[in-house]
C-alpha positions in Angstrom: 74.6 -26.7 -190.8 76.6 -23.3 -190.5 73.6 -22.0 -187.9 73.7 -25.4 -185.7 78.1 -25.2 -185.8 77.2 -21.6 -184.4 75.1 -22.3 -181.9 77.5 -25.5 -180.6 80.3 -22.8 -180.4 77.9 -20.4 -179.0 77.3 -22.9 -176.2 80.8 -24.3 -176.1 82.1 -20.8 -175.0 79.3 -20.0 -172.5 80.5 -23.5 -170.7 83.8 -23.1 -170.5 83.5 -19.6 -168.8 83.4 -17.0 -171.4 82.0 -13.8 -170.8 78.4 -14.1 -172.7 78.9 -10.9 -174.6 82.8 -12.5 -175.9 80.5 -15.3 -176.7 78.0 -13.6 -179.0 80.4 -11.7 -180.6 83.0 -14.4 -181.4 80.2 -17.3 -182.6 78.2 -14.5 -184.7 82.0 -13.7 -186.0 82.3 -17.2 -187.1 78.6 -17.8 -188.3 79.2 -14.1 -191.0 82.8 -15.2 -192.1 81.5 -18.6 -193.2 78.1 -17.0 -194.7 79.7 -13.7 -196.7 83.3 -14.0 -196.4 86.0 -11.7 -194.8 84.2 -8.5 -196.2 80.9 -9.2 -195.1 82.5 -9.7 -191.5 84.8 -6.8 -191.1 81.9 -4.3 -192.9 79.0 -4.9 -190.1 82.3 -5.2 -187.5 83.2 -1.9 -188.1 79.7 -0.5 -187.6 78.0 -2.6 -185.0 80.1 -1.0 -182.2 78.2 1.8 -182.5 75.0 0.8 -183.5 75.0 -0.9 -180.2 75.5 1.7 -178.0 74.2 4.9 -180.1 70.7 4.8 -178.5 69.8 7.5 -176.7 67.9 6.0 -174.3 70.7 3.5 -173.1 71.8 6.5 -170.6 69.4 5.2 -168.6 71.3 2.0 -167.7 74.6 4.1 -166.1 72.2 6.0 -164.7 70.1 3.6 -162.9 73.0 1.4 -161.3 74.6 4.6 -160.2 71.4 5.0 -158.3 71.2 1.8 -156.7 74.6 2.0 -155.8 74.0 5.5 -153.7 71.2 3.9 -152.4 73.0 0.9 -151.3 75.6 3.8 -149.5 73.0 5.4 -147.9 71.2 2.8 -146.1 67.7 3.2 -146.7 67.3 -0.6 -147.2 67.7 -1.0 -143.7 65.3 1.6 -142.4 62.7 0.5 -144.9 62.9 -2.9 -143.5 62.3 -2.0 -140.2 59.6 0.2 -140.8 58.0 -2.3 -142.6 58.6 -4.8 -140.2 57.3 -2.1 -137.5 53.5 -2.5 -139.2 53.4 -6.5 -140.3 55.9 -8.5 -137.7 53.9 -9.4 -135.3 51.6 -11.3 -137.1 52.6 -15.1 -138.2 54.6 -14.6 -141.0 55.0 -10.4 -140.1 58.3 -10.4 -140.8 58.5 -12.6 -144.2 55.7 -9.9 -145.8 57.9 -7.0 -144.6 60.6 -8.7 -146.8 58.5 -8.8 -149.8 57.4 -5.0 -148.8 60.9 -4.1 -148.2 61.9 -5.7 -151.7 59.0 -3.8 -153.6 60.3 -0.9 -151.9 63.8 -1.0 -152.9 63.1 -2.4 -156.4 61.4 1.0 -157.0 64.2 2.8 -156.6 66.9 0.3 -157.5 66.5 -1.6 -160.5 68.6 -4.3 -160.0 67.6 -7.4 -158.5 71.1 -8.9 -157.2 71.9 -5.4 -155.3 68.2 -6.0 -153.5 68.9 -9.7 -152.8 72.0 -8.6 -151.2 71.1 -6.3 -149.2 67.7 -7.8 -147.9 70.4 -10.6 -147.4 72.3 -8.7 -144.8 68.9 -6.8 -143.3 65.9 -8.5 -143.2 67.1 -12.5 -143.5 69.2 -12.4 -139.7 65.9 -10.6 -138.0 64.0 -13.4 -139.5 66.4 -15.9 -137.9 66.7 -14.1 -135.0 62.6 -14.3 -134.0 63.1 -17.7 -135.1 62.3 -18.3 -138.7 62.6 -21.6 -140.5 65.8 -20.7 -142.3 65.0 -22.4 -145.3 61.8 -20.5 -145.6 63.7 -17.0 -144.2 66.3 -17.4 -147.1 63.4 -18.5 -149.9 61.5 -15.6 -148.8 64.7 -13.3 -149.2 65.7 -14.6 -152.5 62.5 -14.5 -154.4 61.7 -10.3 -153.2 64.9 -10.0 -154.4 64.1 -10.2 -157.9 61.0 -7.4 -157.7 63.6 -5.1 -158.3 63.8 -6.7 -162.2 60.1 -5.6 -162.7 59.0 -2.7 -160.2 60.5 0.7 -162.5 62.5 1.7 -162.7 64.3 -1.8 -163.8 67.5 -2.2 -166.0 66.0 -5.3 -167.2 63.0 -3.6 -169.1 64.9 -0.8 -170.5 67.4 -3.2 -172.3 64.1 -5.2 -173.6 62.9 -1.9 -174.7 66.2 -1.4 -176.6 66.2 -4.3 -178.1 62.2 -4.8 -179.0 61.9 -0.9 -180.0 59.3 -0.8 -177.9 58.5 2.5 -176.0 60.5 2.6 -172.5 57.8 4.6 -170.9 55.2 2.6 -171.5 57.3 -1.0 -170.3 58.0 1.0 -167.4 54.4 2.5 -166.6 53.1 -1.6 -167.7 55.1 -2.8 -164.8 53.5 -1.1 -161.8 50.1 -3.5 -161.6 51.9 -6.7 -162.0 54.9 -5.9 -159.6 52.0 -5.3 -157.0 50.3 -8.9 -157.6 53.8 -10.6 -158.0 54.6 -8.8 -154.4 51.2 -10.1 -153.1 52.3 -13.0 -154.3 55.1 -13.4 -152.3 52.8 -12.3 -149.4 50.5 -14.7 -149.8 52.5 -17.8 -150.1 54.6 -16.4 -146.8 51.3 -16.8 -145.2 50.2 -19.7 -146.0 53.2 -21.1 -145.1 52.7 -19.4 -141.6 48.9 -20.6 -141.7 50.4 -24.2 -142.4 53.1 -24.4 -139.5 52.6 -21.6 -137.6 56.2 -22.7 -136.4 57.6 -21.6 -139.6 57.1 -18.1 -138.7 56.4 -17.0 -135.4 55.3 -13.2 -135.2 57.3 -10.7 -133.2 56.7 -8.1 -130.4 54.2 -5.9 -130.5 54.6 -2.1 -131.2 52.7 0.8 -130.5 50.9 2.8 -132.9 53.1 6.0 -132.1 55.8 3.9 -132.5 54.6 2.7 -136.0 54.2 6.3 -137.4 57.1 7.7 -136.0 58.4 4.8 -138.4 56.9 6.2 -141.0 58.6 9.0 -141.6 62.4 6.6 -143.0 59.8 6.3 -145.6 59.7 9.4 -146.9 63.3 9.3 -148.9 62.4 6.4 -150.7 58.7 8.0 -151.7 61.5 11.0 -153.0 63.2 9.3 -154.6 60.6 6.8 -156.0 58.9 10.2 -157.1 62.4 11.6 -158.8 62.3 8.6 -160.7 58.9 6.8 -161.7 56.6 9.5 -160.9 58.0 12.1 -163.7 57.5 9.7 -166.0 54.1 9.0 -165.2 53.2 12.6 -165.3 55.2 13.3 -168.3 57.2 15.5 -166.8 60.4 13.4 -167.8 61.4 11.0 -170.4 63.0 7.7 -168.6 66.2 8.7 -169.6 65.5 12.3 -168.0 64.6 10.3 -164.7 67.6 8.0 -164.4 69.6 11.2 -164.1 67.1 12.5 -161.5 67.3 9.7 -160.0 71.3 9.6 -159.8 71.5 12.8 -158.6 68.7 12.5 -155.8 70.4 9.3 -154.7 73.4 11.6 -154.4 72.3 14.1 -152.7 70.1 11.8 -150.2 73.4 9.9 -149.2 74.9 13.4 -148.3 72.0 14.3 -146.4 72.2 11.0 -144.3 76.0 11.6 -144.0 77.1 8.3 -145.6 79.4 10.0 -148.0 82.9 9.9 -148.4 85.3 9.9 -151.6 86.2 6.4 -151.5 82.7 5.1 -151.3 81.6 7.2 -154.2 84.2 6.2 -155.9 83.9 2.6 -155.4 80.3 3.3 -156.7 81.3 4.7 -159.7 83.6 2.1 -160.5 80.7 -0.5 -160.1 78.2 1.2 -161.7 81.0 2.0 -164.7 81.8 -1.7 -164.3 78.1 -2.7 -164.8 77.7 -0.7 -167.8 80.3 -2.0 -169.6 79.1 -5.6 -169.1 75.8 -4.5 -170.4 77.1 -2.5 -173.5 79.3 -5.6 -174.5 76.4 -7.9 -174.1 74.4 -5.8 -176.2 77.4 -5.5 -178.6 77.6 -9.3 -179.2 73.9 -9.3 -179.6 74.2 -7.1 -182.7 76.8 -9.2 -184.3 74.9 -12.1 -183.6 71.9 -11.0 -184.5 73.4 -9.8 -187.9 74.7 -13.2 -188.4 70.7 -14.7 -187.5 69.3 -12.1 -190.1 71.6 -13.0 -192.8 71.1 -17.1 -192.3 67.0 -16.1 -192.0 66.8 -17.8 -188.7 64.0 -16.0 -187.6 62.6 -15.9 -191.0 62.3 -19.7 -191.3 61.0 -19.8 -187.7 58.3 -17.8 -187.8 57.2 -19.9 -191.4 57.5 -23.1 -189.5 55.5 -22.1 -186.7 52.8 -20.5 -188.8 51.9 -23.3 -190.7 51.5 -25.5 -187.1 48.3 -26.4 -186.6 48.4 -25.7 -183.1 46.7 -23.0 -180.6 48.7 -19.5 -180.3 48.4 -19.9 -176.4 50.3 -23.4 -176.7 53.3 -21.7 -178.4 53.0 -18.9 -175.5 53.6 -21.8 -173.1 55.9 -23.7 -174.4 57.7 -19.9 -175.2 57.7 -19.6 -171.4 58.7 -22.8 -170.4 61.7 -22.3 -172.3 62.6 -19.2 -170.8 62.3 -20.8 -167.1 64.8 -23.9 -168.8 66.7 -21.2 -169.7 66.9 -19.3 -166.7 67.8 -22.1 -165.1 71.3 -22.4 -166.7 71.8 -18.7 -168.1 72.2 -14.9 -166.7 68.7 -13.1 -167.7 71.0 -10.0 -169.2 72.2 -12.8 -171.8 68.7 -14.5 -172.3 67.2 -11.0 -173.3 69.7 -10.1 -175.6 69.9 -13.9 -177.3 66.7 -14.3 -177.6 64.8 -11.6 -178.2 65.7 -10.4 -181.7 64.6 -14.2 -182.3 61.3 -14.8 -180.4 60.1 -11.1 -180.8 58.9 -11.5 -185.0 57.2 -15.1 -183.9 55.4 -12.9 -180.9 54.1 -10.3 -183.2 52.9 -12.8 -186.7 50.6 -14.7 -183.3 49.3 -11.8 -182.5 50.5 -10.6 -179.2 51.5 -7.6 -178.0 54.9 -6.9 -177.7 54.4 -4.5 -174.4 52.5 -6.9 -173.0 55.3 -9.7 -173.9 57.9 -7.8 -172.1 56.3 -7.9 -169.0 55.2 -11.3 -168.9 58.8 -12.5 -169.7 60.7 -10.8 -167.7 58.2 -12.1 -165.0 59.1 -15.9 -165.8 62.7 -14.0 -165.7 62.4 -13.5 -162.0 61.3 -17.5 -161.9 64.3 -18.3 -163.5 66.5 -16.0 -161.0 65.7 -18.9 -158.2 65.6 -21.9 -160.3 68.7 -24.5 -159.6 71.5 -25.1 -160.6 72.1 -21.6 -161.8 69.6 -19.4 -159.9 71.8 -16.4 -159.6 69.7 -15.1 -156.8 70.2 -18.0 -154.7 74.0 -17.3 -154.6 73.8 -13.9 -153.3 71.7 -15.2 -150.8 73.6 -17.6 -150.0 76.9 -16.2 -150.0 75.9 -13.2 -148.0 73.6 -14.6 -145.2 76.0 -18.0 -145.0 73.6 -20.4 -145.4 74.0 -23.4 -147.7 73.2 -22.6 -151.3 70.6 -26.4 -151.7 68.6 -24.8 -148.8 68.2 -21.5 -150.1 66.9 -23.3 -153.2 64.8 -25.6 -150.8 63.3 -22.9 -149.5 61.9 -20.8 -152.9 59.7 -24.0 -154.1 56.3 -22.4 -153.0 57.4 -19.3 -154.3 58.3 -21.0 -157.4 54.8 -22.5 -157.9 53.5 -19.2 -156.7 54.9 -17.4 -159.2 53.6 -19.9 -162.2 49.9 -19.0 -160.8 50.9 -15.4 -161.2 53.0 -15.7 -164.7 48.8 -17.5 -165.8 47.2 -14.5 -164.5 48.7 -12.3 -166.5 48.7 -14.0 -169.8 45.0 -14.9 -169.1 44.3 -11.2 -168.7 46.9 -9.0 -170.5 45.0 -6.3 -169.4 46.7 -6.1 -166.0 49.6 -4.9 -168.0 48.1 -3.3 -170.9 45.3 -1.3 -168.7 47.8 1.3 -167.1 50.2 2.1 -170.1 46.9 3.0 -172.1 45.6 5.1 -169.2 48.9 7.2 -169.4 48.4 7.6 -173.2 50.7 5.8 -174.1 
């Protein structure tokens, strides 16, 4: 009874508004007073504020939005659109595959998937429109690259899994590369068949010389820095994560100055953000603990884990209907808040089936990026929407294949886990 009054209050205070990491903290509050009393509350109060944030490797979350916001200053988005764009956009559909290019591209050295939506929002979506594009299909396209940036390292989305799941940072990182490729040719594919369908849709653009197309080239070259700043020390071992994020902050830094887009107030608006971001994170995380606390001492996960042990039932069916959840859940909930709810829950029933927990990471924060553009709360369809001006239902309207797309891919890579598992193991991990 006390867990079910929890969760209602849990729920009641994500609904009327309240910040989720409030949330956590005040239903978990609520849930340990009425299991242990005032002294049992105020004991793991005074001690989960720093459990939550002494980590070590949680200095890679500052780090990497610092990084994205540089790199949003600096403009590379826009030049790595257009060189992009430069190789694919004249073919039917050109310009929707330089999207999902250009999102794979600034997802490697971003991290967060809203900051690429917008700006792919205000780069690639008004060329698309502008050669003609089915808007619909335009915005879809832009809305779903959008959220390569939560898989494609170095992503803000994996290291707080890792955090949570204690599972080596490096390794979720270095497991991410191969499926961010397929999920990008994902996204390719389903532009062109769209194009191959109505050729309409799409129409490709002018044609551009080959001298023109390697002159292009070289805008490419401070993202492959700064990708190499980032996840390439860590694949060599040169780095920890945590040692990267700083490279990365400070390359980003030092790349805006080169390509003269500094001044005080737009650093300082990017530290402000970035401090802004972190703080969101660490009180997310913080209401986690407390409700996690309140989950271990009611054995929640405990009595889950018996339940579903003595089904009679296929391990893959639990994986499914696992994953279907998540997508429910994305559909109502920020992906921040489903990691740090569920997690601590779902991770001890994903270990007694079996499964790898590196390999679980992956695959769910890939049915994350699903849940990014599912209605009504697809958060990626906002930005979209709010940045390009184009109404919100055909946004939505317009990620449907991609949707379906994506299930195809999220099949893959359960069928084979080694797609994920293959690379991390490589690197010794």
């Amino acid at each position: 009874m006390t867990v079910v009054l929890c969760l209602a209050v849990l729920f009641g205070l994500l609904a009327i508004g309240t910040p989720v990491g409030f949330a956590m903290a005040g239903a978990g509050s609520l849930g340990l007073y009425m299991l242990g009393g005032m002294s049992v509350l105020t004991g793991i109060l005074q001690t989960a504020p720093l459990s939550a944030v002494t980590s070590y490797e949680l200095i890679t979350i500052p780090m990497f939005l610092l990084m994205a916001e540089l790199v949003l200053m600096s403009g590379i988005a826009d030049d790595l659109f257009r060189a992009t764009s430069a190789w694919v956009g004249r073919i039917p559909g050109g310009l929707g595959m330089a999207t999902a290019l250009a999102g794979a591209g600034f997802g490697a050295i971003c991290g967060t998937s809203t900051a690429s939506a917008a700006t792919l929002s205000s780069t690639s979506l008004p060329a698309m429109l502008k050669q003609g594009y089915e808007p619909r299909m335009a915005a879809g396209v832009v809305a779903i690259s959008g959220t390569l940036a939560m898989l494609i390292p170095p992503s803000v989305a994996l290291v707080i899994y890792g955090l949570l799941a204690e599972v080596n940072i490096g390794a979720l990182l270095v497991g991410g590369v191969i499926p961010g490729l397929l999920v990008t040719a994902t996204i390719m594919l389903t532009v062109w068949f769209l194009a191959w369908q109505d050729p309409s849709r799409a129409p490709g653009g002018p044609r551009v010389s080959m001298r023109e197309k390697f002159r292009m080239l070289r805008i490419v070259g401070p993202m492959l820095l700064l990708f190499g700043m980032v996840t390439g020390v860590i694949y060599t071992g040169i780095a920890t994560p945590t040692e990267a994020s700083a490279l990365g902050a400070f390359c980003a830094f030092c790349l805006t100055i080169w390509m003269r887009k500094m001044s005080w107030a737009g650093l300082y608006r990017a530290l402000v953000r970035a401090a802004h971001g972190t703080c969101m994170i660490s009180m997310i995380l913080l209401g986690a603990y407390i409700f996690g606390y309140f989950f271990t001492l009611a054995q929640v996960t405990q009595d889950l884990v018996a339940w579903v042990g003595a089904l009679d039932v296929s391990r893959w069916l639990i994986m499914a209907l696992i994953l279907c959840g998540y997508i429910v859940l994305g559909s109502f909930m920020d992906q921040i808040a489903i990691l740090v709810l569920t997690v601590p829950i779902v991770l001890p029933l994903i270990k007694s089936l079996g499964f790898d927990p590196l390999w679980f990471g992956v695959v769910k924060i890939v049915t994350a990026e699903v849940g990014m553009i599912t209605p009504p709360v697809g958060l990626n369809c906002y930005v979209v929407a709010r940045y390009s001006g184009r109404p919100v239902a055909e946004v939505f309207h317009g990620t449907l294949p991609h949707f379906i797309a994506h299930i195809f891919a999220i099949a893959i890579l359960v069928a084979w886990p080694q797609i994920i598992l293959w690379l991390p193991m490589k690197m010794g991990y």
